[in-house]
N, C-alpha and C positions, 0 to 999 in steps of 0.2 A: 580818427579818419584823416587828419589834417596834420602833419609831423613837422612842426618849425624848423627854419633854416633848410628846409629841399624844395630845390624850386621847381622842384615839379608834382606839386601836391594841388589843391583843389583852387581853381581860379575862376571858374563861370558857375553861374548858382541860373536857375529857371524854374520857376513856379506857376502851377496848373491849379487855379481852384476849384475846376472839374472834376479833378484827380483827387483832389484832397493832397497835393505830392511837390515835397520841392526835387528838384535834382541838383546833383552835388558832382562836378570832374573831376577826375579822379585818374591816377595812374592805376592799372592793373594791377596789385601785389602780388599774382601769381604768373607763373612761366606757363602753364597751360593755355593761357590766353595775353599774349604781350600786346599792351598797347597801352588806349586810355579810353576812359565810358565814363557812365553815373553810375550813382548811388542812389536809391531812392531811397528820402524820409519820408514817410507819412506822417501827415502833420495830424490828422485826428487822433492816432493814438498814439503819435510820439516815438515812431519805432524807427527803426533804420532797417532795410529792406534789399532787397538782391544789386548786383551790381550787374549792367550793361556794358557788354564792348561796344565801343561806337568807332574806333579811329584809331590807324596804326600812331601817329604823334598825336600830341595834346589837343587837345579840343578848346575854340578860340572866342568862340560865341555860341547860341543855344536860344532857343524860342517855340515855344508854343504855338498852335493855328490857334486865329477865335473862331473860325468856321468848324474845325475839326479837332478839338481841342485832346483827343490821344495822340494826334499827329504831331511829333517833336521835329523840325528844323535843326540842326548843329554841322555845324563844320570849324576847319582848323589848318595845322603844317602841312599836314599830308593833303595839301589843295585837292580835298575833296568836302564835298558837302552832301551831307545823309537825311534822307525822312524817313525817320522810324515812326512804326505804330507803337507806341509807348503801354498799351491794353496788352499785345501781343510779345512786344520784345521784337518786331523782327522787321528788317530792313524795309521801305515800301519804294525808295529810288535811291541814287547815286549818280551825284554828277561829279566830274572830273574836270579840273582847272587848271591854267598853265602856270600860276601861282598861286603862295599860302592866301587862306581866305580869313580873314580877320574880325570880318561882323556878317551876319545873316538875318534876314527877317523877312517874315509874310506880305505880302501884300493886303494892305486893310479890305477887310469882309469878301477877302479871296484867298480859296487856301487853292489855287491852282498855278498863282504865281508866286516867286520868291525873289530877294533882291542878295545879291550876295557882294560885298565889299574885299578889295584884293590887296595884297600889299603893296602893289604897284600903284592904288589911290586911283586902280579903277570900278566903277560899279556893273555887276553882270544882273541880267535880266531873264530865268528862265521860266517859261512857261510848261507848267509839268503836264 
């Protein structure tokens, strides 16, 4: 999964033990779908599992709800940040930002706010 000396192989790691499931970033290895997603491991039985597009560039940060713990947080270059249903695979919002977002996270025992951090070393505040 992880190919030494390319720097753009797996950097954000996010574990769900809801899910039983870590997630792993990951560039796309195929031209069908260009970008970057996860990987899931399942950690009960040790396996490695489908891969997720999440993000035309690298994906920079990643976080779990604990109110809605299928609901993934991730954003990245592409100054966009995603909640995916992680149960489902599929998109649940998309915000768009005027620069790269660097860290992302929930707001505690509220999965309807998120705090998202910029390169510019601003904090944005969205209420979904």
């Amino acid at each position: 999964m992880v190919r030494p000396g390319n720097d753009k192989t797996c950097r954000v790691l996010a574990y769900s033990s809801y899910m039983g499931m870590l997630l792993i970033s990951q560039p796309s290895f195929t031209a069908l779908a260009p970008g970057f997603g996860v990987r899931q491991f399942n950690v009960m039985d040790l396996k490695v599992g489908s891969f997720i597009s999440l993000a035309k560039d690298q994906i920079r940060d990643m976080s779990f709800s604990q109110t809605s713990p299928h609901l993934l947080l991730s954003c990245g270059q592409d100054r966009t940040a995603r909640i995916t249903n992680m149960s489902s695979s599929q998109k649940v919002v998309e915000f768009q930002c005027d620069h790269q977002i660097w860290a992302c996270d929930w707001a505690a025992n509220n999965d309807r706010q998120i705090f998202l951090g910029t390169q510019k070393g601003t904090t944005l505040v969205y209420d979904i």
